[in-house]
N, C-alpha and C positions, 0 to 999 in steps of 0.2 A: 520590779525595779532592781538595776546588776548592785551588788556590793562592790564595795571598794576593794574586798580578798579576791574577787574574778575579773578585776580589771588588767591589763597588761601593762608593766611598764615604761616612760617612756623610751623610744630607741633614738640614737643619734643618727640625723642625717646629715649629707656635707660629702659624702662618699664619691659621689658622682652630682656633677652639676643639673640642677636642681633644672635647667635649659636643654638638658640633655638624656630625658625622659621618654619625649614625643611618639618613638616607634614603639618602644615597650610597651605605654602606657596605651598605644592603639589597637597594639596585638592584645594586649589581656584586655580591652574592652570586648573584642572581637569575640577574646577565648569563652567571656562570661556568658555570650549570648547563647553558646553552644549548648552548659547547663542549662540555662535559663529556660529553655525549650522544655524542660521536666516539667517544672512547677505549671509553666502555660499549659501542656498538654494534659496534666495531672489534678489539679489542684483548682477549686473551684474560683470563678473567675470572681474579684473583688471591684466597686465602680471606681476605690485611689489605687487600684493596680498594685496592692500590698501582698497579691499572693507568687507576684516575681521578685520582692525585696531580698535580700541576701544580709547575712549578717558577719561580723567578723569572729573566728574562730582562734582565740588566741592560741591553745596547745597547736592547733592544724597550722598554724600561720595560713588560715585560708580566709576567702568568702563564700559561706554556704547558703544555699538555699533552705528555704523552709522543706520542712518536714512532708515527703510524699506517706500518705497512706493509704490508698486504693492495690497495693499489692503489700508485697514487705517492707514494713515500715522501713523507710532510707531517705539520705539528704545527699545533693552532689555539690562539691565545692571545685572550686579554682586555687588552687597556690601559687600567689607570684611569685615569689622567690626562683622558682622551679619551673613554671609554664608550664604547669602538671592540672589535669584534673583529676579529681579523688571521685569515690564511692563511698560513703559511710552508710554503717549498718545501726540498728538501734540502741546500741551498746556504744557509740561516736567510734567506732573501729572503724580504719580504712580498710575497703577490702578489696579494690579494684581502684589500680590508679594510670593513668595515659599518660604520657610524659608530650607534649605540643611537639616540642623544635623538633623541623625536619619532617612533620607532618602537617598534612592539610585538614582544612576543618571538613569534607567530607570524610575523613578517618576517624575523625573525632566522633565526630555524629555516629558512626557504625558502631564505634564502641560504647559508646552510650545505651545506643538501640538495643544491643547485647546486653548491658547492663539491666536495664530495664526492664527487657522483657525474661529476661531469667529469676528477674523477681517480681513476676507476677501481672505486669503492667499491660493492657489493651495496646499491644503493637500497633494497631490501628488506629488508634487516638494520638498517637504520635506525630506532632507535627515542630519542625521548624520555623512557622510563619510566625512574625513580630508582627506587631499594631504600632510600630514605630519604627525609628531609622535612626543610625547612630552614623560617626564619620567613616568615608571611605578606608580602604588599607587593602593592597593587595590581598589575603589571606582569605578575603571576600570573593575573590575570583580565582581559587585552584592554588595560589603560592604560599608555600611553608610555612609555616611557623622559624622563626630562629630566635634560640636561647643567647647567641651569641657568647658575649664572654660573662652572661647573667649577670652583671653587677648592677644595671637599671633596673631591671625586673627585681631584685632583691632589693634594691632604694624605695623602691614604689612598693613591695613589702611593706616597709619599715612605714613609708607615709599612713599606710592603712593601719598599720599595727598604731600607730602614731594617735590616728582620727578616734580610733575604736579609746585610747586611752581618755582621750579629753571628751568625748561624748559620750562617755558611758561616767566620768564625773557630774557631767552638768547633768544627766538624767537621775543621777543619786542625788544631786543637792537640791534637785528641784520637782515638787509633785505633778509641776504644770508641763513635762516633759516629756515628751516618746521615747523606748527603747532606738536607741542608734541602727541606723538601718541602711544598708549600699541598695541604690534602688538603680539598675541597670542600662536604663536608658541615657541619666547622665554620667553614670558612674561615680557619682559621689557617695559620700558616706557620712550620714549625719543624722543628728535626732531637733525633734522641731519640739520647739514650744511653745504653746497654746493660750494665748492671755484670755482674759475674762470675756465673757459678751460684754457688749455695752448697746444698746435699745435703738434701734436705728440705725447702727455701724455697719461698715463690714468686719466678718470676721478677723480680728489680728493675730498675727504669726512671728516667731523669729526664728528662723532657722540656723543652727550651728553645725558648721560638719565640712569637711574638705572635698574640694575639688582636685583628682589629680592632674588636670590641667586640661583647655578647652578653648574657646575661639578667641574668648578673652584675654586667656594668660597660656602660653607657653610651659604653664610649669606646673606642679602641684601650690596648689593654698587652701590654706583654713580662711575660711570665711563666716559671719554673722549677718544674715537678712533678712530686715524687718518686710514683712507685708500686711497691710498693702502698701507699697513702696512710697514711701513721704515725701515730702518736700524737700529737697538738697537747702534749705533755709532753715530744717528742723534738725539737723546732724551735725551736733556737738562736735570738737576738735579731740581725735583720739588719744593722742598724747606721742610718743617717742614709736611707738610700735601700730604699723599697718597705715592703710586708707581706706577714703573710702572710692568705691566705685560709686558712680551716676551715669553709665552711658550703658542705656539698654536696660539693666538691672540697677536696685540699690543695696550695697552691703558692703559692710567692712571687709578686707582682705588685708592678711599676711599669705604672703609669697614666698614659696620656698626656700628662692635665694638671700631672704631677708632671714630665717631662721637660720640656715645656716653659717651666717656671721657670728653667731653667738657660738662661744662652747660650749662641749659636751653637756657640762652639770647646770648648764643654763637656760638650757635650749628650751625645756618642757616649762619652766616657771615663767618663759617671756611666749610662749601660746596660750598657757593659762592664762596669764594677765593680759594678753589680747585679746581674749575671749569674754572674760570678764567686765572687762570695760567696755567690748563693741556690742554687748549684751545689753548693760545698764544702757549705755545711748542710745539701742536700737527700741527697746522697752519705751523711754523717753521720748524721741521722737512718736511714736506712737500713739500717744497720749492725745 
């Protein structure tokens, strides 16, 4: 369970509109798949797909992959900030890093392959192939990578360095909680929490943790999701902060561009308190 001394503190977003993410936020979904491809080719395959999770690294400003061990122990991360991917060694030392813009993800992948097999890894077992599909983006068929003038890509940073802050709380205040986890396919970043059985139920769930933006919203948001998804006659009024969704999924959301209304010294105590209370009604509804 993370301590509160390894948590990251909140960052201020508002920099760049919160609507004005979408390419970045496709490229670095793009970018993660290219790691991604380690742990699937490496690491023994799990049935809730927990051995492609990634976590947030806060010294790296990354999201790493779990830990390869069939060669040199190493983990490969993404840094949005930078559209960079890393190499870490067992020591958390980078020691081979790609920098994206201006290259394609067949480049990517070479140096990966490189990386890998210099430390020890079955070249052979190497594969690219997902068991899922994420949204289109040029970068998928031969065009670039571009950094641009980085300041989304470093927004969307901030948003992960952001998620990792408020879900690595609620996994310290609560025993019924998972370590916070980016899990690839949606690209979100969150930790789920596990309510009790109850004898003929189905299992129930709340999930807490940010989407950086998706068919639904346009934008990055933190969200709270009970399952299995209630009654929209079961879901209390939230108060001043977020709503809820009912179309497709059910869960509360705050919206990027609704945090950024608040300032600086504010911003993180009114996603706490979103969280907190889409929590207790997601809990409630449930019942």
């Amino acid at each position: 369970m993370p301590t509160l001394a390894t948590q990251s503190t909140w960052q201020y977003v508002g920099r760049v509109a919160a609507t004005g993410l979408v390419d970045a936020r496709q490229q670095l979904h793009h970018a993660l798949q290219i790691i991604v491809s380690a742990p699937i080719s490496y690491l023994e395959k799990r049935a809730d797909d927990s051995h492609t999770n990634l976590e947030w690294l806060p010294e790296l400003k990354s999201l790493g992959t779990n830990w390869l061990e069939r060669g040199t122990r190493m983990r490969l991360a993404l840094r949005p900030e930078t559209l960079s991917l890393l190499a870490i060694d067992a020591n958390e030392q980078v020691v081979s890093e790609f920098t994206l813009s201006g290259q394609t993800t067949d480049g990517a992948v070479a140096w990966l392959r490189g990386v890998l097999t210099a430390a020890g890894y079955d070249r052979a077992a190497f594969t690219t192939h997902k068991h899922y599909e994420i949204p289109s983006h040029p970068v998928a068929f031969g065009a670039t990578y571009d950094l641009g003038d980085a300041a989304p890509f470093a927004e969307l940073g901030r948003y992960y360095s952001n998620a990792h802050w408020l879900t690595s709380r609620v996994a310290a205040a609560r025993s019924d909680a998972a370590p916070p986890r980016c899990w690839p396919h949606h690209f979100d970043l969150a930790t789920l929490i596990t309510l009790p059985r109850v004898a003929g139920r189905t299992d129930r769930s709340v999930g807490v943790g940010l989407s950086p933006g998706d068919d639904s919203y346009a934008e990055p948001y933190f969200y709270v999701g009970p399952y299995p998804h209630p009654r929209t006659d079961r879901l209390r009024p939230l108060g001043s902060l977020g709503t809820w969704h009912t179309h497709g999924w059910v869960g509360a959301v705050l919206r990027g561009s609704e945090i950024a209304a608040f300032d600086e010294p504010r911003q993180g105590d009114a996603v706490r308190a979103f969280a907190d209370a889409a929590i207790e009604a997601s809990i409630e509804a449930l019942r």
